[in-house]
Every structure is written in C-alpha cells, then in structure tokens.
C-alpha positions, 0 to 999 in steps of 0.5 A, a space after each residue: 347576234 347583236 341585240 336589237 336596237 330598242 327604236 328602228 325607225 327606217 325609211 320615214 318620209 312626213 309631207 306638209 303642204 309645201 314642206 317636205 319635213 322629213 326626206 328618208 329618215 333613219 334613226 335608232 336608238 339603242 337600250 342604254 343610251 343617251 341619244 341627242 337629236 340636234 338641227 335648226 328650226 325647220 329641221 325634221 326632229 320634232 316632226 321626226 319624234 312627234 311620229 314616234 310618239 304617235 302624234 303624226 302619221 309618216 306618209 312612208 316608212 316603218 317603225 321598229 320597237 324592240 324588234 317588232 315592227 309597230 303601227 304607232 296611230 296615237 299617242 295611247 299606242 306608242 304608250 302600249 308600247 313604252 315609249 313616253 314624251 315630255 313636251 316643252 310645254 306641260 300638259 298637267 292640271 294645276 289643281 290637282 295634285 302629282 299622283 292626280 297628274 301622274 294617275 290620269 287616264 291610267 286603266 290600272 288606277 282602277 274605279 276605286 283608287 288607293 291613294 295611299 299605295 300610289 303616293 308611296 309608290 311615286 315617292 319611291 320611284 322619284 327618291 330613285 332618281 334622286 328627286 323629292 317630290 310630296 306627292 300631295 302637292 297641288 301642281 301650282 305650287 311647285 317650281 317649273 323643275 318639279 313640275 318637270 320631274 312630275 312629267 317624266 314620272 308620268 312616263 316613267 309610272 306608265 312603265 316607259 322603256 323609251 323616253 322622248 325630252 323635247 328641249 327639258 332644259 329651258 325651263 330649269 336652273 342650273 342646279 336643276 339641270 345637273 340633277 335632270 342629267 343625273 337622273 337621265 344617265 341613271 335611266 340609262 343605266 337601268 337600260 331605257 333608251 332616252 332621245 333628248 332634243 336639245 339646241 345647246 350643244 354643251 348639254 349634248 357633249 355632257 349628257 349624251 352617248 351618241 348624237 344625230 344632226 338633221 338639216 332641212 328634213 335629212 340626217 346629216 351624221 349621227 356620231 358617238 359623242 365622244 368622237 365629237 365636239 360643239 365647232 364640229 356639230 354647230 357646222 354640220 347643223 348650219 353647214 357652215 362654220 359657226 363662231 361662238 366666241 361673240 367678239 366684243 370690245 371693253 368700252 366704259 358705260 355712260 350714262 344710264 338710259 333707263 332708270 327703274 325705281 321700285 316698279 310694282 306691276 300686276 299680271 294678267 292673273 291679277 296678282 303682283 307679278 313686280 315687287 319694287 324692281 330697282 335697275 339701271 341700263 347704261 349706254 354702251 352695256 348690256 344688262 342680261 337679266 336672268 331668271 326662270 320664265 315666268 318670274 316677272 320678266 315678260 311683265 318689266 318689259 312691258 311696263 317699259 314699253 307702254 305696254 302694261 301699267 305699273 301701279 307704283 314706281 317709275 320708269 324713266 328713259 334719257 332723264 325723262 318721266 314716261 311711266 305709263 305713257 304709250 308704246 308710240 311716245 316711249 318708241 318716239 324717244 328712241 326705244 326699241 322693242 324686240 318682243 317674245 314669241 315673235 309669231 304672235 307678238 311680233 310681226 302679222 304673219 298674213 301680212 308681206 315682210 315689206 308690210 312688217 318692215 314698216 309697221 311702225 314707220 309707215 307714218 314718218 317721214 320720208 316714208 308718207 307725207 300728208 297722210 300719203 304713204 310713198 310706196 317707192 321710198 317705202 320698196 327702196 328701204 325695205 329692199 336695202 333692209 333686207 339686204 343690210 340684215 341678210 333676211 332670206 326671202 325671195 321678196 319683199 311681197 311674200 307673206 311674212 309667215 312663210 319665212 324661218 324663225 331666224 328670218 322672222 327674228 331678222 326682219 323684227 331686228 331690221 324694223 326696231 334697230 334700223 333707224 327708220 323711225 328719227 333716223 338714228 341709233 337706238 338709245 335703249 334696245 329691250 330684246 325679250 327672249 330675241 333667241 328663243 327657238 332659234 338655230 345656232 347660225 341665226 343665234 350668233 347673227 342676233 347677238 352679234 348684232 345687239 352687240 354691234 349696237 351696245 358698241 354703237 352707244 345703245 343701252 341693252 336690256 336683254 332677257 334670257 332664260 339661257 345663263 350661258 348666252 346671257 354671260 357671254 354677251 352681258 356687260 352685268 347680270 341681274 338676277 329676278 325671282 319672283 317680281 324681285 332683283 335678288 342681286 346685280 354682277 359683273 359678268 366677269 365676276 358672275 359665280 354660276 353656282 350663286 346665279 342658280 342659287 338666286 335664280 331659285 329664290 334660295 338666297 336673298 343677297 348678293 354683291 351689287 355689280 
C-alpha cells in the first residue's frame, strides 16, 4: 500500500464577488518533494495556498494532511498541524532580534525564556541548512536573504513538515538563491514536503521534483519536472506558445539622453538613501539597472522624474538642466514614466480605463481646447490605443481595477509611450519594476515593447530585480548597492557571478562598460 501523500487537497472551490479563484482544485504534495505551482496572475495558486494555510475558508471541498483529513480555520491550526508559510512580503519586527522573531507567539517559549538555550538551538538548525546567522542580530541589520533565512527557521523552529515559498526568490541575489535551493533540496531530503510558488520558470526546472500549472482558476497539468521543459510549461501557463527569446537588433547608441552626475537623495526615513550616483543613458539603449530592492532604486527614479528632490548633484535630460523641476516640465520634454506598483502608483482604480488613458494628456491639444476636453477626439484615440497595445476590456468606461495586472501594465505603457503628449517617440523611458507580478505572456509583451522603442531611438532606463530579464534585453547593466553604482557592463560581457557579488555590496570595482 502506497504511502500517504503529506497534503491532499480534493475537490477545492474558493468564490469572491465576480470571481471564481479556484474552480475544483486537486492538489498534492508528497513527504520529500520540491512541488512547483506555476500560473499567471489571476491564477488560483495564491488563493489555493492561502487555504492551506488556513488564511481562507474553501467554499467546497476537503483537505488531507498526513492521511487525516483537516478542518484548517487559521493560520494557528494548519501551524498545529506543521505546515508553515513565508510570504513575499516578511512579517518580522525590525527591532528585535532573530530568536525574538523566531520565538514569538511560541507556547513552548515558556513565561521565563532561556535566551541561551534557544540562541544555540537556532544557530544549530541554520548551520544545518548551511546558513549562518547570529542569533543576537536586530532584524534591521540584516540583508533581505537573512531575513528570508530567519522566515523559513521560524517555520522550521515550530517543527514544519510542510513548507509554503510564496515567489522566495525575488528579494535575493544570485548567490543567495543557489543557497535558498541548497537548503530546500536538503529539506526535502529530510522528508518535508516544500511547495515553491514561482513565475521564473529556470527556477522550477532547477529546483523542483515535480510541478502543476493553474490557469484561470483550474489545474491545467501537474508533471515530473524531468518529463518537462520552460517552452512547454510557458504554453500550458498562457495557453499559447510563448517566445523567450526577445528579439533585438545591434544598433550603436547615440548621444546620451539623461545624464546623472553625483546625485545625492534622502529616503522617506530621512537617511541618504543616493550616494553620488553617476550614469549615462544613451539613445538607442537599454541601461538595466540591477541590484536587491531596496537600495536606492525607487529613490533615482524619482528624482528623475520630479518626483523627489535631490539635495546634490544633477540631472539632465537631451542637454538640459531639469534638477528639481516638476513631474509636468521633465514629462513635457519627453520623459516617460512607467512607475512600480502599478495599482497604487500607477493608474486610479475607481477611475474608467478611458480615464487613465489620459490622465496626463487631457490637457493638450487635440484632446481640449480652451480649457474644454473634446471627448470624441478623446473616445476615438483611447478606442485605437487600445486596440494598438492589445489591453483586454470589454470598453473603455469600465472601471480600470477590474482589469488583469498585465492589462493594467498595458494601459500604463499605451498612456507613457503612445505619443499622445508632443506626438512623438519618447526620448527617455524610466520603466521601474514594469514586470513585477506579472505573467509570462504579458511579460514578453512589456519587453518587447521597451525594445521596440530603444530601436525607435528611445533611451531606456529599466529596473529590474530579475538579473535574468535585465541581461536579455539591456544593451549595459550597472549594478547599484546601497545608493551607489558599484560597476557599468556590457551585456554581452556581464559575468553573473560578479553581478551577484556587486549586487551584495562585497567588491568595490568593477570594469566600466
């Protein structure tokens, strides 16, 4: 008789108002394995492990763990019951330290805590995964690959059989990703069962046994990795065949369009957040600027944009000064801006997608005249717009958020790159982040697009914490750590390894590009 798998989950059905998120699902996972759950935006997978862990109620189904079946209310039942989560997003408390994080809530911490005991117990189960971590250290002292780490021993600590990775890799480096797949191989080795939801499809061939695909709410296969490949998974994902090969022609770049010379900036928390960034973006290129969210990125681009102030250093766009101007001036002289988190930055969800569309335009002509919008010129371009970027809505007067995140990300490119505002090719694009969260199918769409336009004569500055991405679209890579450029490459002589290195702050130099 065949063991039992460690999950069974047969049967779920989850309803939100006007959405149907999982439509008779049946998953498993089994003691041992690496299990990859791959499906776009909209997908289910979430919604799928968010019952699992207790965090919604299935409208029908049931749930199998270890045999038994399970009546999973909270999070603090399926943690009775071994399975543990580690969200995108980290739930610690900066201030306190790794066994504070690692011990809280814990019954079995007792009223009086053995500090000393606990430290040494969570320094042996991390060396055994082969990380180091000092279990004195203050959450806000560590790299966001730690603080990872200090995630997954919090499960681990609480005696997880069963481990949920929701997307664990978009916050590392390359070198902290080979060790994350190090220590979740070795986990399933030790007979845990992992589930590892991820949209890089090179991650599941390298680190999972096997691997389901949702689309639209349903399981559309589940194979043995081995019996599969990235082409074959991409198409069952979309459901159409997918290119991953962005084509691109060899073009010499021009002149530069945006010069940044020794920019200093704050961040929100008040503390210097850029440290003289010097870099140039050239017409006709694609400058990916790589580096660990969180180190200066967001902060470059708005200064940019006019959207933060620098307190030293300049910016200057096609050869003039606009340091410190506002968004409308540096947009009026051709700069276009494709923001991160496009919901809450980009667009107004309460808003039409007709509405979005001319957010910034409404008040150029052709579009008003005397302070008078022209809503048929306005209907007519949002109408071809739509269909030239191939948003999918069934009208231009639908509220924007009941549109995809792929869709959204298209009306967000149709309103910065269109043209709309002079009536001409953008002379610098700052896309930030423009495929976060995004599926593969509307993935390939943005960057062929930013593509299309670098060959059109457009200087692009994209950011990216996917290095993968960024080195198969960019022209030259520069690397930021910490408010500061660590190096500039060529694309075609980009060493990963050096990347990663510079990436984590741990060489100062590198060969200019």
């Amino acid at each position: 008789m065949s063991e039992s798998p460690l999950v069974l989950m047969k049967d779920i059905v989850k309803r939100f108002p006007g959405v149907l998120a999982n439509d008779h699902v049946t998953f498993e996972l089994r003691r041992g394995e690496v299990h990859a759950l791959l499906g776009e935006n909209g997908a289910g997978k979430t919604t799928l492990m968010n019952i699992l862990y207790g965090l919604y109620k299935p409208d029908s189904g049931e749930i199998y763990v270890k045999g038994r079946k399970a009546n999973i209310r909270s999070p603090r039942d399926a943690i009775r019951l071994g399975i543990g989560m580690v969200h995108q997003h980290f739930r610690l408390i900066p201030t306190h330290t790794v066994t504070e994080n690692i011990i809280l809530g814990l019954k079995e911490a007792g009223f009086v805590i053995n500090y000393k005991k606990m430290n040494e117990e969570i320094k042996r189960l991390a060396e055994s995964y082969g990380w180091k971590i000092n279990p004195d250290a203050r959450m806000w002292q560590l790299s966001a690959g730690e603080k990872q780490q200090v995630e997954i021993l919090k499960a681990l600590y609480r005696k997880a059989e069963i481990l949920i990775l929701d997307e664990p890799t978009s916050v590392l480096t390359p070198q902290e990703t080979r060790a994350l797949f190090r220590a979740v191989r070795r986990m399933a080795e030790e007979g845990k069962g992992v589930i590892f939801i991820t949209h890089k499809l090179e991650e599941v061939m390298e680190v999972s046994d096997r691997v389901t695909v949702m689309r639209k709410g349903r399981v559309v296969v589940t194979k043995n990795t081995r019996d599969t490949n990235p082409q074959e998974l991409a198409n069952y994902m979309v459901g159409r065949p997918v290119i991953f090969e962005i084509e691109k022609k060899e073009l010499q770049p021009g002149d530069p369009v945006a010069v940044i010379k020794d920019l200093y900036a704050m961040s929100d928390k008040g503390v210097l957040a850029l440290k003289g960034v010097n870099l140039e973006v050239r017409r006709n290129e694609i400058l990916g600027l790589a580096g660990v969210t969180g180190n200066g990125q967001v902060e470059l681009v708005e200064v940019i944009t006019g959207l933060r102030k620098a307190v030293k250093g300049r910016v200057i766009i096609d050869g003039k000064d606009v340091t410190n101007r506002s968004p409308r001036e540096i947009m009026e002289l051709g700069v276009a801006y494709i923001p991160p988190e496009t919901l809450r930055w980009g667009v107004v969800p309460s808003l039409r997608v007709v509405d979005n569309l001319f957010l910034k335009a409404y008040r150029y002509p052709p579009f008003s005249k005397s302070a008078v919008i022209d809503w048929k010129k306005v209907y007519e371009k949002a109408e071809e717009l739509i269909r030239e970027f191939e948003i999918i809505t069934p009208s231009p007067f639908v509220k924007t958020r009941t549109l995809s995140g792929g869709n959204i990300q298209r009306l967000i490119l149709a309103r910065e790159l269109s043209g709309i505002i002079g009536g001409g090719v953008p002379k610098l694009i700052v896309a930030a982040y423009p495929t976060k969260g995004l599926d593969v199918g509307a993935t390939e769409f943005v960057l062929k697009t930013l593509v299309k336009y670098r060959d059109m004569g457009s200087g692009v500055l994209l950011v990216s914490e996917d290095l993968e991405e960024i080195l198969r679209v960019s022209d030259r890579v520069a690397v930021i750590f910490d408010g500061k450029i660590m190096g500039v490459f060529k694309s075609s002589e980009a060493d990963i390894e050096e990347i990663g290195l510079l990436m984590a702050g741990v060489k100062e130099k590198a060969k200019a590009g």
